[in-house]
C-alpha positions in Angstrom: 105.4 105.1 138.5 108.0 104.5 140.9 110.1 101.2 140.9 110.2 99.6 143.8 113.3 98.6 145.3 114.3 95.3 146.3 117.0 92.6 148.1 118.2 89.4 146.1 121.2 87.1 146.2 122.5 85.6 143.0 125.1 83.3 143.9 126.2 84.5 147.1 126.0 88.0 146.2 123.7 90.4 147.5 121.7 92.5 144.8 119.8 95.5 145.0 117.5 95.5 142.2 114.2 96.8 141.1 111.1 95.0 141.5 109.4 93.6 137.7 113.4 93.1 136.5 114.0 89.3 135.3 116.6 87.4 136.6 118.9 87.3 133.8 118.4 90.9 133.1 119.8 91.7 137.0 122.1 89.4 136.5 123.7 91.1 133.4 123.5 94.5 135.0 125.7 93.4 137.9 128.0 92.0 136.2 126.9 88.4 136.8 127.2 85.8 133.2 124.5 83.4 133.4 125.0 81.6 129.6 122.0 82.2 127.3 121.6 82.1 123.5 117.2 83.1 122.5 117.0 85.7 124.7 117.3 89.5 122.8 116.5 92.9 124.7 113.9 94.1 121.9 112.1 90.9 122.1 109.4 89.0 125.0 111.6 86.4 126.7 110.1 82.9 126.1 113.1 80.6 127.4 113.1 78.7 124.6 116.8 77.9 124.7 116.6 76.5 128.3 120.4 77.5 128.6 119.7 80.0 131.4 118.5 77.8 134.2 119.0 78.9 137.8 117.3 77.3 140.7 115.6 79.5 143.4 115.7 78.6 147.3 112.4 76.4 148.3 111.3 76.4 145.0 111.1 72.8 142.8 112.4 72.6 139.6 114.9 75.3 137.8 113.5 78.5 135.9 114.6 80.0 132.5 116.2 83.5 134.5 115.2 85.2 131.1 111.8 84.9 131.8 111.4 84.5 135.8 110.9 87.7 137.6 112.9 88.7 140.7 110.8 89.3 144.1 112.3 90.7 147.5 114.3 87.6 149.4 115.4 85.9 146.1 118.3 82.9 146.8 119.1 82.1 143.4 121.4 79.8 141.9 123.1 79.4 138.9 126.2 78.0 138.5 125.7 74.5 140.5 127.0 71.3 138.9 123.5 70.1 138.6 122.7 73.6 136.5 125.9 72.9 134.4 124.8 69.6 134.1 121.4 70.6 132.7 123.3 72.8 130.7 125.2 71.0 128.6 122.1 68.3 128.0 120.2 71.4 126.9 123.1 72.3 124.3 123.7 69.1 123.4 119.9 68.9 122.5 120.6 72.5 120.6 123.4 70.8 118.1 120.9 67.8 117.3 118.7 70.1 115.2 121.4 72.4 114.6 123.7 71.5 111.9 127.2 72.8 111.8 129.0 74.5 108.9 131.2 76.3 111.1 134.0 76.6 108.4 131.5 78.5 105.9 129.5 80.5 108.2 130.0 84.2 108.1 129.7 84.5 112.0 131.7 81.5 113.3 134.5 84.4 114.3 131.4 85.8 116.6 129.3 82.6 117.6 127.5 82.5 120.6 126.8 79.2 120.2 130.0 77.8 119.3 131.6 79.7 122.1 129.4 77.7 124.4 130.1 74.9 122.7 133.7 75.0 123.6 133.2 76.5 127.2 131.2 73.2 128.0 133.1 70.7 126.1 130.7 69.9 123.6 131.8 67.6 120.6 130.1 68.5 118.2 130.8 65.5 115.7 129.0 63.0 117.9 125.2 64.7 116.7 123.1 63.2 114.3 121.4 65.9 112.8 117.7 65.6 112.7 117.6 68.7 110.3 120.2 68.1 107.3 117.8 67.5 104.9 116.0 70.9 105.6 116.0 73.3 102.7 118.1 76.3 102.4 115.9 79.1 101.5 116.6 82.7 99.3 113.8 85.5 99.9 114.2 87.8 97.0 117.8 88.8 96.0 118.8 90.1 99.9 117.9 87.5 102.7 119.4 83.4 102.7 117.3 81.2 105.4 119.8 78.0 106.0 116.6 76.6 107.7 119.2 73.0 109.0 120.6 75.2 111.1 117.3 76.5 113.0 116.8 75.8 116.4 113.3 77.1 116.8 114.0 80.0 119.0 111.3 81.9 117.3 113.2 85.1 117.6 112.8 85.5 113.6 109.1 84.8 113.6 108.6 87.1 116.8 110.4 90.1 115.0 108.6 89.8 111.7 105.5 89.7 113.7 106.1 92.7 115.2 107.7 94.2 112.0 103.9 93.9 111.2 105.0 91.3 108.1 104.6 88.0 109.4 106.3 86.7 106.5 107.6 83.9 108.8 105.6 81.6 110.8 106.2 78.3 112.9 104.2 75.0 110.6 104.3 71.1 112.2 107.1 69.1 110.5 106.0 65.3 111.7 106.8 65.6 115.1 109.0 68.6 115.0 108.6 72.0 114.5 109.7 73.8 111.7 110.2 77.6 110.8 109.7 78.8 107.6 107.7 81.1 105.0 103.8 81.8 105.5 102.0 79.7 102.6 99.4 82.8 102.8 99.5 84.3 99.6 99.3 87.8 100.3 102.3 87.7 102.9 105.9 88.7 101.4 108.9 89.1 102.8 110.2 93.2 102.2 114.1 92.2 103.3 114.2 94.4 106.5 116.6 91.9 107.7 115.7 91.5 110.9 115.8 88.3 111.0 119.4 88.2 110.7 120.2 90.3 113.6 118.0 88.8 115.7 118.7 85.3 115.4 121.2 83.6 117.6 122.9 80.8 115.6 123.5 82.2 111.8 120.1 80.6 110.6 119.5 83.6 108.7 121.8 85.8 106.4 122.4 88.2 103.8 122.4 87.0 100.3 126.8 87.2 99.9 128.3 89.4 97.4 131.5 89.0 98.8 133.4 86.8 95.8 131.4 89.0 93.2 133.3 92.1 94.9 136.5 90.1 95.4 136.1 89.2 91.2 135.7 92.6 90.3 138.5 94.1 92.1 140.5 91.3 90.6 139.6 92.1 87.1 141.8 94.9 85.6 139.2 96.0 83.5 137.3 97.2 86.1 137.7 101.1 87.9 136.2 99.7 91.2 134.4 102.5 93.4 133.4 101.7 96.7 130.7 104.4 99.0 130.1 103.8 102.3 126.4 104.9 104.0 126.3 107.4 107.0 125.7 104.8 109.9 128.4 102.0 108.9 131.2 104.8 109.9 130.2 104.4 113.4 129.6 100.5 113.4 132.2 98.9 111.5 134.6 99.0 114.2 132.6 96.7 116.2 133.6 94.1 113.9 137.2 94.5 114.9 136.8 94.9 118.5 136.5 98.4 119.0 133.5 100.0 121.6 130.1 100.2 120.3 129.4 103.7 118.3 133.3 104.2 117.5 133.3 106.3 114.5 136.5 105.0 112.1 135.9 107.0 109.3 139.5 107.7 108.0 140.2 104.0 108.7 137.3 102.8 107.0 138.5 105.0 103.8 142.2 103.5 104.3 140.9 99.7 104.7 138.5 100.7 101.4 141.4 101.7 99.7 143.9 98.6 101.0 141.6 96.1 99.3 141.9 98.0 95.7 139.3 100.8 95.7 140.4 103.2 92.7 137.8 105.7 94.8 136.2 106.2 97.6 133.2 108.3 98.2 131.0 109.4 101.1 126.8 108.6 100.8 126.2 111.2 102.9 126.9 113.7 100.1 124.2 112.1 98.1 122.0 112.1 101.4 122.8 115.9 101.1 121.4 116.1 97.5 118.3 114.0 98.8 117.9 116.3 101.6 117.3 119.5 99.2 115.5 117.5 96.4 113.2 116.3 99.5 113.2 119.7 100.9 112.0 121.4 97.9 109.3 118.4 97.1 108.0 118.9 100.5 107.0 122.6 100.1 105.6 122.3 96.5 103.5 119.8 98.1 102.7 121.9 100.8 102.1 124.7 98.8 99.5 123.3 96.4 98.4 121.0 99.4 98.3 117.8 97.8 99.4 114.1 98.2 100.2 114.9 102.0 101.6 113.8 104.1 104.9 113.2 102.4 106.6 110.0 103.5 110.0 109.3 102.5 111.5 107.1 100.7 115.3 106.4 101.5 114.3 102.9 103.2 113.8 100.3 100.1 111.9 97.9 103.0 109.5 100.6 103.9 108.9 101.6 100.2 108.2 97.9 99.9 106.0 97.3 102.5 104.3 100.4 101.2 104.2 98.9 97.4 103.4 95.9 98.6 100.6 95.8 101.7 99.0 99.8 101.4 99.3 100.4 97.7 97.2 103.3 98.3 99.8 105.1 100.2 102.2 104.7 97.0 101.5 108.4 95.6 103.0 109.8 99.0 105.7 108.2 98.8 108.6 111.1 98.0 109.8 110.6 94.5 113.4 111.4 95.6 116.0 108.5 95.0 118.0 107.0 98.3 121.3 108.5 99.0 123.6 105.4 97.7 121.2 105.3 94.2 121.7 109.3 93.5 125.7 109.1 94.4 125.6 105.6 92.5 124.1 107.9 89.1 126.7 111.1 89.7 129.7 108.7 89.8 128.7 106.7 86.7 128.1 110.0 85.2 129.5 113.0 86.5 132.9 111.5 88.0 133.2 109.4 84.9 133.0 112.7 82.8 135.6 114.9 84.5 138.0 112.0 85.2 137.6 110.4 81.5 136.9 107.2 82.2 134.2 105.3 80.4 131.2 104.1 82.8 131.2 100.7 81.8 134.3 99.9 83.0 133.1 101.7 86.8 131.7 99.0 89.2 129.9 100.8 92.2 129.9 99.0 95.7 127.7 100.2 98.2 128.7 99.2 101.8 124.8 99.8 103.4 123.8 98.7 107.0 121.1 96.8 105.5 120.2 94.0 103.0 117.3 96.0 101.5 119.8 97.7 99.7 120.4 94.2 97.4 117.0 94.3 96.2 117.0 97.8 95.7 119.8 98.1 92.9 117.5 95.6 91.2 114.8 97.5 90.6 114.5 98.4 86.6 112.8 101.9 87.0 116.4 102.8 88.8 118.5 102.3 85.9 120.3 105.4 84.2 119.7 103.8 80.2 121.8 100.7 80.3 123.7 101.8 83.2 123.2 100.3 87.4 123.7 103.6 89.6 124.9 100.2 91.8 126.4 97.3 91.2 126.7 95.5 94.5 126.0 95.9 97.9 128.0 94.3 100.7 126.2 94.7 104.3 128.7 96.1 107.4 129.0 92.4 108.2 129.7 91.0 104.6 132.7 94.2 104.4 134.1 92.8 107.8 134.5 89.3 106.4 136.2 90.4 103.4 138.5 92.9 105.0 139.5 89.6 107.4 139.2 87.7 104.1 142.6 89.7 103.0 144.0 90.4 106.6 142.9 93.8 106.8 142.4 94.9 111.0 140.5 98.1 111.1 142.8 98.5 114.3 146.3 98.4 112.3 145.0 100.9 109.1 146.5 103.6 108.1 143.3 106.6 108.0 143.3 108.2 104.6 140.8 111.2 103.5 137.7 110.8 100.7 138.2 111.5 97.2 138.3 115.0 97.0 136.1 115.0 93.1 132.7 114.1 95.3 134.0 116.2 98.6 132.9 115.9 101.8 129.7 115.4 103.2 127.5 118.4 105.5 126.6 117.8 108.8 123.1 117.0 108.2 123.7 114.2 105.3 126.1 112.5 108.3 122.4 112.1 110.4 120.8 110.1 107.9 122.1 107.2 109.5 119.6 108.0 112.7 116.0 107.5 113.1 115.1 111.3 112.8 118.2 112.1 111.1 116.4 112.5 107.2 113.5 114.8 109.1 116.2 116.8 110.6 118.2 117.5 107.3 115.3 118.3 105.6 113.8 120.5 108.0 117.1 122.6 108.2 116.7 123.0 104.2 113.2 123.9 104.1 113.6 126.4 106.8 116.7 127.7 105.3 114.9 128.2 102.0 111.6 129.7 103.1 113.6 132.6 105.3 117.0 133.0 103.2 118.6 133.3 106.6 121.7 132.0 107.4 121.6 132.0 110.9 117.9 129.6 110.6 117.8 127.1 113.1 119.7 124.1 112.9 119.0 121.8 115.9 115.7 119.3 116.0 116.6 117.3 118.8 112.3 116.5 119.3 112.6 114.0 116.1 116.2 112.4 118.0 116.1 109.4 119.4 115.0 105.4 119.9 111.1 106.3 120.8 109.1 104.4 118.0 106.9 107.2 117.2 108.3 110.9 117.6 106.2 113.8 116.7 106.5 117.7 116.7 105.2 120.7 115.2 107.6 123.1 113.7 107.0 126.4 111.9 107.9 126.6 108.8 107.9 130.3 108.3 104.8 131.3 109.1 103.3 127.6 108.3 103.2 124.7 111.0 104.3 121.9 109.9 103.3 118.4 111.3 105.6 115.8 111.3 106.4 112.1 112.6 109.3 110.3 112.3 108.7 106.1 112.5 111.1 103.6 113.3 110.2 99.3 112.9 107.5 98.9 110.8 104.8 97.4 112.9 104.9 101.0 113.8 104.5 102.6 110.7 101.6 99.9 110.1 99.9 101.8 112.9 100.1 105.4 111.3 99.1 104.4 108.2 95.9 102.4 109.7 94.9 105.8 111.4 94.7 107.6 108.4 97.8 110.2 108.9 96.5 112.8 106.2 94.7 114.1 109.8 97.8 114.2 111.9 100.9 115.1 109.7 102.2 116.7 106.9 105.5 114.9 106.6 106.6 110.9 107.7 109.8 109.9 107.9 109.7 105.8 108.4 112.8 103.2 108.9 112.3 100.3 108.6 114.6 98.9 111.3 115.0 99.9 114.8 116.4 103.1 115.2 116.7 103.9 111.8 119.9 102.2 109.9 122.4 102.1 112.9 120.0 99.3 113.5 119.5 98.0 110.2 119.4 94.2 109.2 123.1 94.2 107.9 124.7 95.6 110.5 126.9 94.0 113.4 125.6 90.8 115.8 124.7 92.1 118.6 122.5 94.5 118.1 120.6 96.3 120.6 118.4 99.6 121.6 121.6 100.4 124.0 124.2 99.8 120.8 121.8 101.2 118.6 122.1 104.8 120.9 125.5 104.7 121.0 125.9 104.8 117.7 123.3 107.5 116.6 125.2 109.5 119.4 128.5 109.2 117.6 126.7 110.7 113.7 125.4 113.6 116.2 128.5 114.5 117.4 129.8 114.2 114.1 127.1 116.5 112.8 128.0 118.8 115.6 131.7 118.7 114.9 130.9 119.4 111.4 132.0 123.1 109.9 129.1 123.0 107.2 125.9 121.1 108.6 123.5 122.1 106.0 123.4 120.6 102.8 122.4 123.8 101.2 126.0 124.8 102.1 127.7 122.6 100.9 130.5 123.8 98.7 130.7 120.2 96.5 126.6 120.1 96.0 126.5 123.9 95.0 129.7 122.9 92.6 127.0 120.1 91.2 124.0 121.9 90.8 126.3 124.8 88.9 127.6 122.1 86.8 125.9 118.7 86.1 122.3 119.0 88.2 121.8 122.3 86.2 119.0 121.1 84.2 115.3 119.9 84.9 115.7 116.8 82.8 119.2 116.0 84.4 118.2 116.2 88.2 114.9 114.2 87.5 117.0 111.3 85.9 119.5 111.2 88.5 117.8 112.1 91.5 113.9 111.3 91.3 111.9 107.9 90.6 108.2 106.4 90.8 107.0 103.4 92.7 104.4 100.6 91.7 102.5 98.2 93.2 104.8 94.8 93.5 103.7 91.2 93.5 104.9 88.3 95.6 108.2 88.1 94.7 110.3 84.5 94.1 111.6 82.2 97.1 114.4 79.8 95.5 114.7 76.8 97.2 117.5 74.5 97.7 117.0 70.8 98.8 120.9 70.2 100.4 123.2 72.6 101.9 124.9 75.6 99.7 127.7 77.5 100.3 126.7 81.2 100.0 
């Protein structure tokens, strides 16, 4: 249907806009700043903040421009002293339940909050915090709720909702309102991390494993190794002030090597070896016709959601390890063969877009013997903090190439870092090994893209082949309620939005906008590439020759099982930590 077309001012200026817009959102598009803190584009405005108020000619009162529609003949107002008046009460009202610990939060560089704070004079020491003797909060070994700091936007409740968790809820605290965990026992949190991206004031972050790092690169014992996941290439440099989807790869490798890596590896060559274990999995399944359709596995927070709220679904679950955990196992074994060093002395840092990742190098059935493939995980935001931690500007780095033992990545392990992208790598394998021709199709650009739910049929020889590729996992929820053995033969499902360019770890703000730009830039990457099949990979044919050359070997280093989980642990803390 047609938008209709319509005539507002906002401020003296004359708008054309589209009829079913909000203020706020016309407001942005023309260039217009009207202050606001709750309001995110892949949430329902609910003008909880009050920060956006604008008054509207013969209308009484002032309306939350977040959540007020524009109609045709709109005088609006928003920058009147009596606005900035209102303003500055509602922040004020914002830092009474919002307690500040500016100097040890991991955002205050990139505050919203404390940016408005200085734009309208606020001083901030003058509050009595209601909220100082709230809790602090650790979900599993990924996700830190500082719950003093909430101001009860409901942005993290509204996305775990629709994550189809609801893990968080809003509970009565006397006369207040309080957010916090469900006290229903069968809800858990699975460490999507939304929550952290979505919420405007640093209530919610990633469990910090920035001094662990910093310790082990101190200690001279330690051959430090540090592997970077397709997606944070292209979303990094928003950190340092670069446009959204800027791909800093060389720069990234530089700044790696800068703070002490003794190596530096790319995960998309382990999302290569995925892509050919999954490929090949695929077909036997398809050929014997049994447990499909094959879902992946790449995404810890989906696997948990799986292990955790449709058990049943477990023994479709690909058995192929993630990317980061099969590169982790090569280095600690293969790398520490040829280059003679003993792997107890290798620490593995995995810089992932999402905090998932910290719970996943927990889990037992990954170990290799006594051996973590991984030993720490740092989010794209905790890597930005320690690279400022020791002065390093992504801007002023020298760009430096991988380490040339582990290669360089194909085309199609690049796209694992887009919803669509682990469908399309395996697809070019399967097809590639079912016809033996070199010239098979390459390009699936049905499975690219934001849409939630993507679907196409592609031949696979002379077999179709059904598949659906899932992104947010309130929409995976509604595949797996409709019985999918019907409608596909292979799922791919991300947990976050957009796959991990919009995972929970990566940069503040995120967006479906910021989230394109940077699946656009791995595309163009792929498309830049000279080898963008993993199959032809020179480094993974060199592997499978030489250390993946045995049954035993490539099912220890590259394949798993998954169990039913329980509720895992919440640790609580009754005063402030630093984390």
């Amino acid at each position: 249907m047609k938008k209709k077309k319509i005539k507002i001012m906002i401020d003296g200026r004359e708008i054309i806009c589209f009829q079913g817009q909000t203020i706020l959102e016309v407001a942005k598009k023309s260039g217009l700043k009207i202050p606001n803190l709750c309001c995110h584009p892949d949430l329902e405005p609910s003008g909880g903040c009050r920060l956006c108020l604008v008054s509207i000619k013969d209308r009484k009162g002032f309306f939350a421009a977040c959540s007020t529609k524009v109609e045709n003949g709109m005088i609006i107002t928003s920058d009147s002293p009596e606005i900035k008046k209102l303003r500055k009460i509602n922040l004020e009202m914002i830092f009474a339940q919002h307690v500040e610990s500016c100097r040890d939060c991991m955002r205050s560089y990139n505050c919203r909050l404390l940016n408005l704070a200085e734009e309208y004079n606020l001083d901030l020491g003058k509050f009595n915090d209601r909220k100082k003797d709230y809790p602090v909060m650790q979900f599993g070994p990924a996700v830190i709720f500082k719950s003093q700091k909430c101001i009860d936007c409901r942005n993290c409740v509204e996305i775990c909702q629709k994550q189809g968790v609801g893990f968080l809820e809003i509970k009565e605290r006397g006369s207040f309102l309080e957010t916090g965990p469900s006290s229903e026992e069968n809800k858990d949190c699975v460490y999507c991390g939304q929550c952290i991206v979505h919420c405007p004031v640093a209530a919610f972050e990633e469990a910090d494993s920035v001094k662990s790092v910093e310790a082990a690169i101190k200690d001279k014992k330690n051959f430090v190794v540090f592997q970077f996941a397709p997606s944070v290439r292209v979303s990094i440099g928003e950190e340092f002030g670069l446009p959204y989807g800027t791909a800093v790869t060389g720069k990234l490798i530089g700044a790696l090597k800068s703070l002490g890596a003794k190596k530096v590896f790319d995960v998309s060559v382990g999302a290569d070896i995925t892509t050919i274990e999954e490929a090949n999995e695929l077909l036997e399944r398809i050929k014997k016709q049994q447990k499909l359709p094959m879902f992946t596995s790449c995404c810890p927070a989906w696997v948990r959601f799986v292990e955790l709220y449709y058990p049943q679904f477990i023994a479709r679950l690909t058995s192929v390890r993630s990317p980061h955990i099969i590169l982790g196992g090569i280095i600690k074994k293969y790398v520490a063969e040829k280059e003679k060093i003993d792997p107890k002395r290798i620490i593995v840092v995995s810089i992932m877009p999402c905090v998932s990742k910290k719970y996943e190098i927990t889990r037992k059935e990954l170990k290799l013997g006594n051996l973590n493939p991984v030993d720490y995980v740092l989010t794209v935001h905790e890597l930005a903090c320690l690279l400022k931690n020791h002065s390093i500007d992504l801007n002023f780095v020298k760009e430096e190439n991988l380490d040339q033992i582990l290669g360089e990545p194909s085309g199609a392990g690049v796209i694992f870092g887009a919803s669509g992208g682990v469908t399309e790598s395996a697809l070019r394998s399967a097809i590639r090994k079912l016809t033996g021709r070199k010239n098979a199709r390459i390009n699936f650009k049905k499975v690219r893209g934001l849409e939630e739910i993507k679907e196409a049929e592609v031949k696979l020889g002379d077999v179709p082949l059904r598949v659906a590729v899932v992104n947010g996992l309130g929409n995976a929820k509604s595949i797996l309620e409709n019985n999918p053995k019907h409608y596909y033969d292979y799922v791919e499902v991300m947990a976050c939005p957009g796959g991990c360019v919009g995972g929970g770890g990566q940069p503040v703000p995120t967006s479906s906008a910021i989230r394109r730009k940077r699946a656009q830039s791995l595309y163009e990457i792929d498309k830049q590439k000279r080898v963008r099949l993993a199959d032809d990979n020179p480094i993974i044919k060199e592997l499978y020759e030489k250390f993946l050359n045995k049954k035993e070997v490539v099912h220890k280093i590259c394949h798993t099982q998954y169990y039913p989980q329980q509720k895992d642990k919440i640790t609580i803390w009754k005063k402030q930590q630093n984390h």
